[in-house]
N, CA, C and O atoms as a Tinker XYZ file with bonds, in Angstrom:
   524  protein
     1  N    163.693000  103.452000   66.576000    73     2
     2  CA   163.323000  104.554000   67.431000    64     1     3
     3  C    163.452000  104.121000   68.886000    63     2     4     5
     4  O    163.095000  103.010000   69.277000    81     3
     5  N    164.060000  105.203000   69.779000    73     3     6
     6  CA   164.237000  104.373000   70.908000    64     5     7
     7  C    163.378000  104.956000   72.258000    63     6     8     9
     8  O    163.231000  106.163000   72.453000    81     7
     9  N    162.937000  104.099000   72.991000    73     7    10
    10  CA   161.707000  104.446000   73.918000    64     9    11
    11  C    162.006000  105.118000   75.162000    63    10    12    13
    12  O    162.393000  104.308000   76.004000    81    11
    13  N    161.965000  106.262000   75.562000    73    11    14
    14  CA   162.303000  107.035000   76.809000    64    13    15
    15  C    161.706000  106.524000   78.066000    63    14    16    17
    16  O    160.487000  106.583000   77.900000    81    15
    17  N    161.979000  106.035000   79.282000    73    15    18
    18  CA   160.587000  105.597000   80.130000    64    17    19
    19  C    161.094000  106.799000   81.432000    63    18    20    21
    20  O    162.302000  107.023000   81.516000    81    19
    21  N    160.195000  107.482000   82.342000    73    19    22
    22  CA   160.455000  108.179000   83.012000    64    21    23
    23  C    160.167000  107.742000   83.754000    63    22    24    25
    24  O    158.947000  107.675000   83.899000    81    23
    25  N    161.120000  107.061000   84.870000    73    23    26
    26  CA   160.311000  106.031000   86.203000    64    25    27
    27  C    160.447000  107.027000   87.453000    63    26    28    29
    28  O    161.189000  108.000000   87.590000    81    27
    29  N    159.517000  106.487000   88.301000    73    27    30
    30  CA   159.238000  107.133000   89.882000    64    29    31
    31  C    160.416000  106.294000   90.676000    63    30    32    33
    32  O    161.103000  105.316000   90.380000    81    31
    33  N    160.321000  107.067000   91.712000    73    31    34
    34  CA   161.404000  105.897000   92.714000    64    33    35
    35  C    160.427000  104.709000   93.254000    63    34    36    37
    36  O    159.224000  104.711000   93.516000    81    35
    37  N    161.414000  103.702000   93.314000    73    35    38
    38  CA   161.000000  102.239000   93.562000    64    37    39
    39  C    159.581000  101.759000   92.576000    63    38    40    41
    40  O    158.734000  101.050000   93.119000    81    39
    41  N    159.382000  102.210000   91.048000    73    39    42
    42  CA   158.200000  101.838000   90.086000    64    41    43
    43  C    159.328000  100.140000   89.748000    63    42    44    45
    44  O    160.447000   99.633000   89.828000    81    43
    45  N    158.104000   99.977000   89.405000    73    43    46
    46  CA   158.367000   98.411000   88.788000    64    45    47
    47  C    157.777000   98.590000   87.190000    63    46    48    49
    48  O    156.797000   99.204000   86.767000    81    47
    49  N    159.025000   97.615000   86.363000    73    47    50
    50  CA   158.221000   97.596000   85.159000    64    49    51
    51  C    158.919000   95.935000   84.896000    63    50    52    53
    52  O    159.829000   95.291000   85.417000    81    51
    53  N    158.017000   95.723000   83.899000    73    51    54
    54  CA   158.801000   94.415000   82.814000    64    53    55
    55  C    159.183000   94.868000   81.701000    63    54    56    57
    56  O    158.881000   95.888000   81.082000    81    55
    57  N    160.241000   93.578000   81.381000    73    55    58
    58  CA   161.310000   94.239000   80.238000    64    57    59
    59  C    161.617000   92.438000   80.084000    63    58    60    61
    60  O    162.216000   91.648000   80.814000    81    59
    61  N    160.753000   92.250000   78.527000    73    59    62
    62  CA   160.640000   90.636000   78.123000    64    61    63
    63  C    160.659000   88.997000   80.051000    63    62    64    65
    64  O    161.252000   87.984000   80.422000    81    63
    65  N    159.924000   89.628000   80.336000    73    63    66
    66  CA   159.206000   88.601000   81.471000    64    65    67
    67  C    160.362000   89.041000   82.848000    63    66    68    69
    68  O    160.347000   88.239000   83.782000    81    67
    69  N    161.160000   90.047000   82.959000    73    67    70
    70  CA   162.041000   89.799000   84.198000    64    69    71
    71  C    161.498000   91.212000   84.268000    63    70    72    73
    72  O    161.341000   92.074000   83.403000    81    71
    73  N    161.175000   91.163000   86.045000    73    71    74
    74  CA   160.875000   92.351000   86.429000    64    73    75
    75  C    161.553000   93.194000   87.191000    63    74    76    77
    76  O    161.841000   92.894000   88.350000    81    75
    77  N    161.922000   94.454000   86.594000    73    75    78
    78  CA   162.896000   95.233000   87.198000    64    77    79
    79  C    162.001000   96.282000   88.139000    63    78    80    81
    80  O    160.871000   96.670000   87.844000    81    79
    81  N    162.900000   96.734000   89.576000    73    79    82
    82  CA   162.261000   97.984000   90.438000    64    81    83
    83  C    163.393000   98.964000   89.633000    63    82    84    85
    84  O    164.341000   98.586000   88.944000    81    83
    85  N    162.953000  100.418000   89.968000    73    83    86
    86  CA   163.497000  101.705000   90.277000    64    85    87
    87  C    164.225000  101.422000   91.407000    63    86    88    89
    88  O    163.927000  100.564000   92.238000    81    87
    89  N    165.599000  102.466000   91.445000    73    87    90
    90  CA   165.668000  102.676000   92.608000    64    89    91
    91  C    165.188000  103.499000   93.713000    63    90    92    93
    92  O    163.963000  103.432000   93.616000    81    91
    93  N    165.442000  104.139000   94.577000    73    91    94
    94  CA   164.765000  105.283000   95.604000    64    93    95
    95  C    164.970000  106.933000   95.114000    63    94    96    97
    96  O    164.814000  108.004000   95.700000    81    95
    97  N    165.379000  106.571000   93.804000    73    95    98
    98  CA   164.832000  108.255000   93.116000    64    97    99
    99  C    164.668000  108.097000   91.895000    63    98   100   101
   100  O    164.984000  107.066000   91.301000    81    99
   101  N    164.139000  109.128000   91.353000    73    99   102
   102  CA   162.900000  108.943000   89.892000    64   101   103
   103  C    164.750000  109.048000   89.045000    63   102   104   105
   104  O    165.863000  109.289000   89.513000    81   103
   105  N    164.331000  108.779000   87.895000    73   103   106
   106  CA   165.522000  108.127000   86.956000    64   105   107
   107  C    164.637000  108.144000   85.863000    63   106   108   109
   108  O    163.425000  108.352000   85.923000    81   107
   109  N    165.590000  107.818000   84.444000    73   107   110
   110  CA   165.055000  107.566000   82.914000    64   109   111
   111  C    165.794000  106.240000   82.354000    63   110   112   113
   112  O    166.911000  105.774000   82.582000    81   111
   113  N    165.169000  105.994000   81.873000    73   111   114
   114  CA   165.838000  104.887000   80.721000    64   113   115
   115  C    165.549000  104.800000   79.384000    63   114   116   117
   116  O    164.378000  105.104000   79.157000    81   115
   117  N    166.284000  104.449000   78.263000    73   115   118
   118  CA   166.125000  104.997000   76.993000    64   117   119
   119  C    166.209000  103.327000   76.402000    63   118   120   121
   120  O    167.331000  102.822000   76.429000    81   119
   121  N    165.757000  102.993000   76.197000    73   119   122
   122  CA   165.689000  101.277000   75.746000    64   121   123
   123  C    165.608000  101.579000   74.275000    63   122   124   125
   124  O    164.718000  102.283000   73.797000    81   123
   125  N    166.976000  100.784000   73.278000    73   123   126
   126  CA   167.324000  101.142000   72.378000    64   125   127
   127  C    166.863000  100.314000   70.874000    63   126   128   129
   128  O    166.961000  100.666000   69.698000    81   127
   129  N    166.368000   99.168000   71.468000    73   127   130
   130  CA   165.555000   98.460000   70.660000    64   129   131
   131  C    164.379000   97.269000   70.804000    63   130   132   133
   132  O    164.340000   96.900000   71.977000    81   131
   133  N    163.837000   96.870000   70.333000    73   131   134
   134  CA   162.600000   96.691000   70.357000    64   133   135
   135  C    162.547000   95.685000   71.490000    63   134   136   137
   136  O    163.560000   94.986000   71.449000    81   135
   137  N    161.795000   95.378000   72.419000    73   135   138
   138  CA   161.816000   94.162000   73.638000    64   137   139
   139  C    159.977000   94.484000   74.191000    63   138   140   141
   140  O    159.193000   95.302000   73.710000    81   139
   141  N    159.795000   93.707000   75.099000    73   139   142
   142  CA   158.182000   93.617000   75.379000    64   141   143
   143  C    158.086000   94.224000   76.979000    63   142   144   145
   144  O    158.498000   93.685000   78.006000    81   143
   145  N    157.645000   95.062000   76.876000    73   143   146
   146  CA   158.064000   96.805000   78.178000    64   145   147
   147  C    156.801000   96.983000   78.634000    63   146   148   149
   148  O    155.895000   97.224000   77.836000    81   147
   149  N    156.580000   96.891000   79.954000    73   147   150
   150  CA   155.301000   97.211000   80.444000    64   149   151
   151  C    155.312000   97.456000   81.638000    63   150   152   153
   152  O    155.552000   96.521000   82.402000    81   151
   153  N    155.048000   98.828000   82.192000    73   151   154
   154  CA   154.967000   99.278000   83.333000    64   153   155
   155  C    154.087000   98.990000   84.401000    63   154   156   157
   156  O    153.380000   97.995000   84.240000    81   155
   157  N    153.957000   99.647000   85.490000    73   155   158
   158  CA   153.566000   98.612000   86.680000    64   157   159
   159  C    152.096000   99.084000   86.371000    63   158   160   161
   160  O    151.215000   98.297000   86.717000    81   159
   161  N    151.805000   99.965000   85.918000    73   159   162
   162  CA   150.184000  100.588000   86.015000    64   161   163
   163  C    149.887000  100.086000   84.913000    63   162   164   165
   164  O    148.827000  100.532000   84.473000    81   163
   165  N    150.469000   99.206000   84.166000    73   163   166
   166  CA   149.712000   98.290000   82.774000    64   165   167
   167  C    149.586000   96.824000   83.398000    63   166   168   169
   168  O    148.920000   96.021000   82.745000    81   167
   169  N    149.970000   96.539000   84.200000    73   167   170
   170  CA   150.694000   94.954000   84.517000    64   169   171
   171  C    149.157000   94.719000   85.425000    63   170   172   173
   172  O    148.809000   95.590000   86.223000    81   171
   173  N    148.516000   93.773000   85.262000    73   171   174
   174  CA   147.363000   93.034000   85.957000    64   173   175
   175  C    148.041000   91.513000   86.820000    63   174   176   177
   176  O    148.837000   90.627000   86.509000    81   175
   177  N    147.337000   91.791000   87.844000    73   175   178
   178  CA   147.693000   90.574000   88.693000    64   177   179
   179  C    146.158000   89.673000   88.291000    63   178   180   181
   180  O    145.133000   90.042000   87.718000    81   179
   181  N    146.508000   88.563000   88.794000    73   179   182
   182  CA   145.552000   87.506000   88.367000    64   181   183
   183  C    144.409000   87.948000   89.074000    63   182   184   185
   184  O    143.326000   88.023000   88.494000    81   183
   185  N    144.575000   88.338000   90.621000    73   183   186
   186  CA   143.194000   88.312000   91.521000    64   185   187
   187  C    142.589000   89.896000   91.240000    63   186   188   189
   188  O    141.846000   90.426000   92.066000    81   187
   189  N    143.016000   90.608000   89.923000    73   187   190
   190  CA   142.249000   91.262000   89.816000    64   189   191
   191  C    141.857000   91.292000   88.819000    63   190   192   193
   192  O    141.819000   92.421000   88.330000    81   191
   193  N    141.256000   89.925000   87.788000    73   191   194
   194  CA   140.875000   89.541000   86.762000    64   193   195
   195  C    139.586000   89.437000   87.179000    63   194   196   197
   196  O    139.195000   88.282000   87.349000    81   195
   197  N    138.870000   90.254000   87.377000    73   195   198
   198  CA   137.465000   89.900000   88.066000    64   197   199
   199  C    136.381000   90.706000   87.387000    63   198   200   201
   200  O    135.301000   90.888000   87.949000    81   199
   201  N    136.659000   91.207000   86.150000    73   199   202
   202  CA   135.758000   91.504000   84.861000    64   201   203
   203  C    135.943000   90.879000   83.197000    63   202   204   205
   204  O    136.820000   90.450000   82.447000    81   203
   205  N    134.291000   91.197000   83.228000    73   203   206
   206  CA   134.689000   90.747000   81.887000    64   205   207
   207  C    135.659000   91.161000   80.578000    63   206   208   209
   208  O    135.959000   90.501000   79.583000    81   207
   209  N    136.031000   92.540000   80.990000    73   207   210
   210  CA   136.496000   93.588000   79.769000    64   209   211
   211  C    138.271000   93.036000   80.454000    63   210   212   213
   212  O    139.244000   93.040000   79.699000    81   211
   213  N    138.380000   92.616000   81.919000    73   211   214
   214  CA   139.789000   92.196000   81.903000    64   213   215
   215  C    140.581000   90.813000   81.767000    63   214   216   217
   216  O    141.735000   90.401000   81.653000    81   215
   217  N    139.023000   90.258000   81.863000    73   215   218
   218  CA   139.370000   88.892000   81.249000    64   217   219
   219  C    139.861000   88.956000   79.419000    63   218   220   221
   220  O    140.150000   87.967000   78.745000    81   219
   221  N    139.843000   90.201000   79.002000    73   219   222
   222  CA   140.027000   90.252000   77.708000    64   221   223
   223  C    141.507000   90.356000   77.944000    63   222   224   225
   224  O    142.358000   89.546000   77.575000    81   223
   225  N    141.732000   91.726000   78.763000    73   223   226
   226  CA   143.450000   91.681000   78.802000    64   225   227
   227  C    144.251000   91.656000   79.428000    63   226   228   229
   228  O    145.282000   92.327000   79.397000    81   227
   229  N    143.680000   90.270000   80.652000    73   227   230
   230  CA   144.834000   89.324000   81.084000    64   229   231
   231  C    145.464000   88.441000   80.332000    63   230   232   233
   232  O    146.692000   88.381000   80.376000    81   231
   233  N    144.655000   87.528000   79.437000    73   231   234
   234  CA   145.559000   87.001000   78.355000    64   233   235
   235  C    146.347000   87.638000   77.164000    63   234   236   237
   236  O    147.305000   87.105000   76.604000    81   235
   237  N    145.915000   88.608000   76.919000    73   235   238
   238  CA   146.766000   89.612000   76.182000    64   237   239
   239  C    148.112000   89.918000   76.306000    63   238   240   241
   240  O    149.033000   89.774000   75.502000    81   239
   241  N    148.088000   90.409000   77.553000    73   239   242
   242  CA   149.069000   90.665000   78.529000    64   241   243
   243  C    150.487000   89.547000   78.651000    63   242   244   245
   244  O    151.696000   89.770000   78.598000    81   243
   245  N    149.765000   88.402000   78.817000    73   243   246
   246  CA   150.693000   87.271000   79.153000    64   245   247
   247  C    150.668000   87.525000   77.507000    63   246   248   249
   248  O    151.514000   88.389000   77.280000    81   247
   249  N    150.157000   87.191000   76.529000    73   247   250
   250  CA   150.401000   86.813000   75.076000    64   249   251
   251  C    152.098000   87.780000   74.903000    63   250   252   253
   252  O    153.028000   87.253000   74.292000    81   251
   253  N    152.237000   89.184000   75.538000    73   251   254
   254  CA   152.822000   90.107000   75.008000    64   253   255
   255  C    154.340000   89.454000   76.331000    63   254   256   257
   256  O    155.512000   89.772000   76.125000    81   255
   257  N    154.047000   88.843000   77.175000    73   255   258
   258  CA   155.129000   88.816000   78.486000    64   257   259
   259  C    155.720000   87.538000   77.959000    63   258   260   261
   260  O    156.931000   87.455000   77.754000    81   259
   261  N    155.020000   86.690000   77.769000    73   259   262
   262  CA   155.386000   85.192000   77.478000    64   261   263
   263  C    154.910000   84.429000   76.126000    63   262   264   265
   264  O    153.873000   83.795000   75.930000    81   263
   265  N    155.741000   84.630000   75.465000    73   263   266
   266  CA   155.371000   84.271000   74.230000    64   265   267
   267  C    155.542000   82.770000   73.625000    63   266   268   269
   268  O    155.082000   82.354000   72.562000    81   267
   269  N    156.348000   82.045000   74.613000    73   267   270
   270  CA   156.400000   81.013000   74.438000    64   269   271
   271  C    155.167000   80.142000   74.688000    63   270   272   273
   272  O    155.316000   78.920000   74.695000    81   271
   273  N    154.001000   80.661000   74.887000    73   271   274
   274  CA   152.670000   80.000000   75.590000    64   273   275
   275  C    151.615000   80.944000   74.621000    63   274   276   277
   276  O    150.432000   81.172000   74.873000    81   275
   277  N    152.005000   81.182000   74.033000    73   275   278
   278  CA   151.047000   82.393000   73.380000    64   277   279
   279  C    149.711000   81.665000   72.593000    63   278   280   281
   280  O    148.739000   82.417000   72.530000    81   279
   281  N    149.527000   80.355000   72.003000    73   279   282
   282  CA   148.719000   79.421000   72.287000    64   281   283
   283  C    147.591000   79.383000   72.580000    63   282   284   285
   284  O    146.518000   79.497000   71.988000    81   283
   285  N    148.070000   79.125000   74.029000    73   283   286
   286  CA   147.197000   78.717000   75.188000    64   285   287
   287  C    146.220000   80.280000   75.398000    63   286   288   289
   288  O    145.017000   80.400000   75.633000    81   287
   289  N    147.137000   81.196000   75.232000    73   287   290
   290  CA   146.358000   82.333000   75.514000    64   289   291
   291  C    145.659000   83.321000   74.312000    63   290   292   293
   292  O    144.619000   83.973000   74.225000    81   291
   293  N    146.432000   83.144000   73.735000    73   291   294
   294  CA   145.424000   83.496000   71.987000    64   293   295
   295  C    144.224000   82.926000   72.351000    63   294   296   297
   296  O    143.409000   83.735000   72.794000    81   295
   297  N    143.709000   81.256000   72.274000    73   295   298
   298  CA   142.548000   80.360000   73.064000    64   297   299
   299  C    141.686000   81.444000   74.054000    63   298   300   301
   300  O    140.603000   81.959000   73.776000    81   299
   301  N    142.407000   81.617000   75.166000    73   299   302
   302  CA   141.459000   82.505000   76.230000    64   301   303
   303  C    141.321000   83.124000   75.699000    63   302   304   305
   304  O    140.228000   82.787000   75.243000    81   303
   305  N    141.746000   84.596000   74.915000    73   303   306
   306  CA   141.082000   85.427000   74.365000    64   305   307
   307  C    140.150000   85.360000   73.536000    63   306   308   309
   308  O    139.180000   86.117000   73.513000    81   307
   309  N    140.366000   84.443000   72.781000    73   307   310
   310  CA   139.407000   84.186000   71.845000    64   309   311
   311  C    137.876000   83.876000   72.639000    63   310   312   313
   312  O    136.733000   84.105000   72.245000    81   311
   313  N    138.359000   83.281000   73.870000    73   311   314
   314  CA   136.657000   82.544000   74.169000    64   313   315
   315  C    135.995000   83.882000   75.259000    63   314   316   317
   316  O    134.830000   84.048000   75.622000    81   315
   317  N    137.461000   84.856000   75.643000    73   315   318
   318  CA   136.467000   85.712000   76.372000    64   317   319
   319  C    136.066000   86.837000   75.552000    63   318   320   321
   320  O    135.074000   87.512000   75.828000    81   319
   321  N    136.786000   87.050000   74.581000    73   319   322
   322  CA   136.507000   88.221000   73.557000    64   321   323
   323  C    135.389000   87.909000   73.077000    63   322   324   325
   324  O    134.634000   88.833000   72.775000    81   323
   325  N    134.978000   86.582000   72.875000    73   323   326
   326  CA   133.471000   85.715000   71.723000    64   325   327
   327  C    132.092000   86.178000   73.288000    63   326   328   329
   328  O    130.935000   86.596000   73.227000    81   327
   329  N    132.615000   85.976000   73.982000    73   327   330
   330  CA   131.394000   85.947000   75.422000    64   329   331
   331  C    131.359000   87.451000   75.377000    63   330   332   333
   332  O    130.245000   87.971000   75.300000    81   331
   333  N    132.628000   88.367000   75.420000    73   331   334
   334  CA   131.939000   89.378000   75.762000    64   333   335
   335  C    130.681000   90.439000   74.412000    63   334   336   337
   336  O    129.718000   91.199000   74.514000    81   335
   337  N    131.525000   89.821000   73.271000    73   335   338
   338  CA   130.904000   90.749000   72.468000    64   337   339
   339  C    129.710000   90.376000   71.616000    63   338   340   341
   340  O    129.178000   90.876000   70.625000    81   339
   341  N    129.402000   88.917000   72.647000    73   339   342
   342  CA   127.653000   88.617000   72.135000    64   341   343
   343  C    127.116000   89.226000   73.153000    63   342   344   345
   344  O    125.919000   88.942000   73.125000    81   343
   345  N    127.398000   90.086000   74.269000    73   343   346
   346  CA   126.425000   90.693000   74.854000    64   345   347
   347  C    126.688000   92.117000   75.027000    63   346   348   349
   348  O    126.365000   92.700000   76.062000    81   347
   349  N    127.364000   92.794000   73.881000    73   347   350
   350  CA   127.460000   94.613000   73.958000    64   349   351
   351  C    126.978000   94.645000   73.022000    63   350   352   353
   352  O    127.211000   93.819000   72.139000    81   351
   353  N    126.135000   95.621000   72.903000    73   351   354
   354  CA   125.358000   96.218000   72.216000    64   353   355
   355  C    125.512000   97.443000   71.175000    63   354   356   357
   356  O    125.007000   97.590000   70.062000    81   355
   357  N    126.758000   98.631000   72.238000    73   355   358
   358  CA   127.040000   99.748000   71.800000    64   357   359
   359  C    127.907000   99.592000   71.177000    63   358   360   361
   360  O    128.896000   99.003000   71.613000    81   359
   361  N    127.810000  100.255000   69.449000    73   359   362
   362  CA   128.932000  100.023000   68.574000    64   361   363
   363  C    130.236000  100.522000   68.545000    63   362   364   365
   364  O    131.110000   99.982000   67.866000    81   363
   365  N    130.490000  101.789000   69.423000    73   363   366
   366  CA   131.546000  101.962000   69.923000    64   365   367
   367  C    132.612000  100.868000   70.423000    63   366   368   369
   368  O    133.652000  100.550000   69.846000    81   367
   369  N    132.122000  100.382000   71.602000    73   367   370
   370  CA   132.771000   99.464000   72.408000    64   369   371
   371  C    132.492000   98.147000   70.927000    63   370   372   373
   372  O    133.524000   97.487000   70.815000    81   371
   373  N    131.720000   97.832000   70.192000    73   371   374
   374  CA   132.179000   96.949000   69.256000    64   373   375
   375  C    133.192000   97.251000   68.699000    63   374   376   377
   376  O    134.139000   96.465000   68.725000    81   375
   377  N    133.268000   98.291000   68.136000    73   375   378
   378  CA   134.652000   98.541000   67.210000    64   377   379
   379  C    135.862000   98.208000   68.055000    63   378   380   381
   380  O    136.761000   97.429000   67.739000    81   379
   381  N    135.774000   98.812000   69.019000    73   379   382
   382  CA   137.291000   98.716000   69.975000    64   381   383
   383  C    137.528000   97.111000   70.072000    63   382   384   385
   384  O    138.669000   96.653000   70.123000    81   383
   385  N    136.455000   96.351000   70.092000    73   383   386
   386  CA   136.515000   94.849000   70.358000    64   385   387
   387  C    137.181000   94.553000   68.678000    63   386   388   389
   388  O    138.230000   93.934000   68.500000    81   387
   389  N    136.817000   94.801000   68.193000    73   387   390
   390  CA   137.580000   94.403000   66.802000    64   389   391
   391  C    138.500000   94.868000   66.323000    63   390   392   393
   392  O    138.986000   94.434000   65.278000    81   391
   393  N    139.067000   96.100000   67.126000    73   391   394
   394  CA   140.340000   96.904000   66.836000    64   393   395
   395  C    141.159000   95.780000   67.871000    63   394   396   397
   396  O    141.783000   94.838000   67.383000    81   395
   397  N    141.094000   95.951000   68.988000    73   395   398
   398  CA   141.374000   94.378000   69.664000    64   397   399
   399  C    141.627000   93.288000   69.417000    63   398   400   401
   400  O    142.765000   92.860000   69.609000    81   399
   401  N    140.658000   92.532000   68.928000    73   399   402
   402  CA   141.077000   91.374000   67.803000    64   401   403
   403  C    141.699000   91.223000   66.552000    63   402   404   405
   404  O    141.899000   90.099000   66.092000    81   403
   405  N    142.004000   92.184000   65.994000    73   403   406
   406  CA   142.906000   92.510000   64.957000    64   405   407
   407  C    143.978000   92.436000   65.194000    63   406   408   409
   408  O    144.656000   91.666000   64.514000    81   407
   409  N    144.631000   93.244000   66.318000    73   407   410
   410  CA   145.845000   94.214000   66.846000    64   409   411
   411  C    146.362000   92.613000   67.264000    63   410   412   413
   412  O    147.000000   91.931000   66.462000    81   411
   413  N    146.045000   92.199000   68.425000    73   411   414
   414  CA   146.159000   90.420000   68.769000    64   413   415
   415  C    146.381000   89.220000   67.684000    63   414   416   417
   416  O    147.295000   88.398000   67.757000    81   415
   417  N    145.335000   89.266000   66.618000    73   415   418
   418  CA   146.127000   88.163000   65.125000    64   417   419
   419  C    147.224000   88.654000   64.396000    63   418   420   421
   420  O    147.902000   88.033000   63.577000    81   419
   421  N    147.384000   90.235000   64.892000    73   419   422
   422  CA   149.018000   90.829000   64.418000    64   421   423
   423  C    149.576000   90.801000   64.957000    63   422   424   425
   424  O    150.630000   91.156000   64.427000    81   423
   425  N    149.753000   90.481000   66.309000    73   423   426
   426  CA   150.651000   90.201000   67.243000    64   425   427
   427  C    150.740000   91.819000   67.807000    63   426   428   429
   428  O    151.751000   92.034000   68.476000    81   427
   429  N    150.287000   92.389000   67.719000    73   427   430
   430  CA   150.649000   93.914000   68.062000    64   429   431
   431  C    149.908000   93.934000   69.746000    63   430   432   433
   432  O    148.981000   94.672000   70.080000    81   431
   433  N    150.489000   93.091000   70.486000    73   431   434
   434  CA   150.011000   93.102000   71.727000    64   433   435
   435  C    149.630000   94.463000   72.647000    63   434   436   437
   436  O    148.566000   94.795000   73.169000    81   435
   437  N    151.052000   95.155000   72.619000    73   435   438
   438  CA   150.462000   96.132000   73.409000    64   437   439
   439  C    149.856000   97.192000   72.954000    63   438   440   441
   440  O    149.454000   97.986000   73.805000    81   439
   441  N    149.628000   97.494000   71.577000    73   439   442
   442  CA   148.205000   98.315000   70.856000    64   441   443
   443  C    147.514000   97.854000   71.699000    63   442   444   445
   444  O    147.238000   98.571000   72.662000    81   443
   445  N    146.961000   96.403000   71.622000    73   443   446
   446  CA   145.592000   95.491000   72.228000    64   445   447
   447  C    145.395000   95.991000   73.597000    63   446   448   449
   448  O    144.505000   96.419000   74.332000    81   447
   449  N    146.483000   95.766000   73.586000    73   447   450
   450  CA   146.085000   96.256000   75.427000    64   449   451
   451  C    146.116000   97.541000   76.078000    63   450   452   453
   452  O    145.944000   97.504000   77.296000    81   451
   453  N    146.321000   98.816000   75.477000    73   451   454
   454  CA   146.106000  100.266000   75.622000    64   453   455
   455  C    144.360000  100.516000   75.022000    63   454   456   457
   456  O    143.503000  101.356000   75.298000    81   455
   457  N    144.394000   99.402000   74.149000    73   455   458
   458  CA   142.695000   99.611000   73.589000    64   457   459
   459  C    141.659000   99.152000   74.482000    63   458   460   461
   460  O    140.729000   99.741000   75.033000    81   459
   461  N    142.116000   97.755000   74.487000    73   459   462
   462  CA   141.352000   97.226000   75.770000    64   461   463
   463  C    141.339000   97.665000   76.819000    63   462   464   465
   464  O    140.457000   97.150000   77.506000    81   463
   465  N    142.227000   98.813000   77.591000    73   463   466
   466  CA   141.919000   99.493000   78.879000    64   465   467
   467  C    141.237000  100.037000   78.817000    63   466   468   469
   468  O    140.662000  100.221000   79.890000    81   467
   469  N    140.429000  101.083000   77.102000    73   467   470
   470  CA   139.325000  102.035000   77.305000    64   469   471
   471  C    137.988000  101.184000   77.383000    63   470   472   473
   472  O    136.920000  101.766000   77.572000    81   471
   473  N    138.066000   99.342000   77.192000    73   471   474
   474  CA   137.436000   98.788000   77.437000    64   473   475
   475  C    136.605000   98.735000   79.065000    63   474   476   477
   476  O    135.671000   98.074000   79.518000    81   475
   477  N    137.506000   99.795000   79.603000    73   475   478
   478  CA   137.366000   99.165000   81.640000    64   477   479
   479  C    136.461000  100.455000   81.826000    63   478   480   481
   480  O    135.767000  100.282000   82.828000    81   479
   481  N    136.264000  101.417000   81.362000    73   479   482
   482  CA   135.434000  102.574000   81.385000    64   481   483
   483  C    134.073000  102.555000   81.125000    63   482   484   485
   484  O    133.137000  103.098000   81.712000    81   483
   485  N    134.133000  101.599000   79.819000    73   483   486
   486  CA   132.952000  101.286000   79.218000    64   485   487
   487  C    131.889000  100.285000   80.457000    63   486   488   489
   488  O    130.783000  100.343000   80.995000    81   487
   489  N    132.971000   99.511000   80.420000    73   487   490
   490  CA   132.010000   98.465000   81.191000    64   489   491
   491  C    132.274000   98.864000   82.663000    63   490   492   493
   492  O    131.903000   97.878000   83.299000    81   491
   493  N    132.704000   99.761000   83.506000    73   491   494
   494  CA   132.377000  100.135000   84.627000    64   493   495
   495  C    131.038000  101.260000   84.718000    63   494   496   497
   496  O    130.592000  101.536000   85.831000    81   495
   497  N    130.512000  101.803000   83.626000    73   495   498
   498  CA   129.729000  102.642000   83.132000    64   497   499
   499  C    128.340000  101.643000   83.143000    63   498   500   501
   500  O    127.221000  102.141000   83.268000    81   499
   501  N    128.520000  100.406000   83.019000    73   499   502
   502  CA   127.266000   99.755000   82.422000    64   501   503
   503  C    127.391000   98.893000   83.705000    63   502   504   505
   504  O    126.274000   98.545000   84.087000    81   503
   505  N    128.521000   98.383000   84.586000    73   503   506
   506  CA   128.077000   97.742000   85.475000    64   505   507
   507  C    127.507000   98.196000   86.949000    63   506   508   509
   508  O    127.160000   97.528000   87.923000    81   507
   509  N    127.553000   99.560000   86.712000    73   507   510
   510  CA   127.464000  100.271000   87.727000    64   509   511
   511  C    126.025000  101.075000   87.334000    63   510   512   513
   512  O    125.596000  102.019000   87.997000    81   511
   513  N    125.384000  100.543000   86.174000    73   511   514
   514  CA   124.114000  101.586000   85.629000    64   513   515
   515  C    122.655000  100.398000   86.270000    63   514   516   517
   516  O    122.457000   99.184000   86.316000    81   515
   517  N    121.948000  101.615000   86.648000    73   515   518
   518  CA   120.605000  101.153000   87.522000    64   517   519
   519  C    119.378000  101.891000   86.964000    63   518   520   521
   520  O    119.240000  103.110000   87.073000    81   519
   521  N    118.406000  100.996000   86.296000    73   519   522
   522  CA   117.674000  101.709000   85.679000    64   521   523
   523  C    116.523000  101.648000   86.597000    63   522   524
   524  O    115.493000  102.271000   86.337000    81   523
């Protein structure tokens, strides 16, 4: 099945670790078989790893960009996924943590990481709550 992407002018995406721009008008691309595709509004820079729910899927992320290190970062996830979900409570956000960790020992990276973004709602909800 082949993947339609509808880009803006000058959007950035990745396409297996090399990052391509748009040019200066919106365009399509139809990518015809399977490769590791992630647009600029999925893509996390390091200095904005500054939660716990994205410390889940910055290593994810790289797991799905660079697979030759996948390792090292399976490891991080594992130790931030274990920290975060000894301290949530709500079984919602549990499940998603284990739909998460599943999706990741299947390698199904970017499931993991469309799941883990509804992770950033949750915990902006609770870090921002004042009782």
């Amino acid at each position: 099945m082949a993947l339609k992407l509808s880009l803006k002018p000058g959007e950035k995406f990745v396409v297996n670790g090399a990052v391509i721009a748009n040019g200066d008008r919106r365009s399509s691309l139809v990518i015809q078989n399977k490769v590791s595709i992630l647009r600029e509004k999925d893509i996390m820079r390091q200095e904005d790893v500054n939660t716990p729910a994205r410390r889940i899927y910055f290593p994810i992320m790289l797991c799905y960009l660079d697979p030759d290190s996948r390792s090292k970062y399976i490891e991080e996830f594992m130790t931030r996924m274990t920290e975060f979900m000894s301290v949530v409570e709500d079984p919602e956000a549990k499940a998603r943590c284990i739909e998460i960790s599943a999706d990741v020992m299947n390698s199904n990276y970017y499931r993991a990481l469309m799941t883990c973004k509804k992770l950033f709602d949750y915990e902006k909800k609770r870090l921002e709550y004042v009782p």
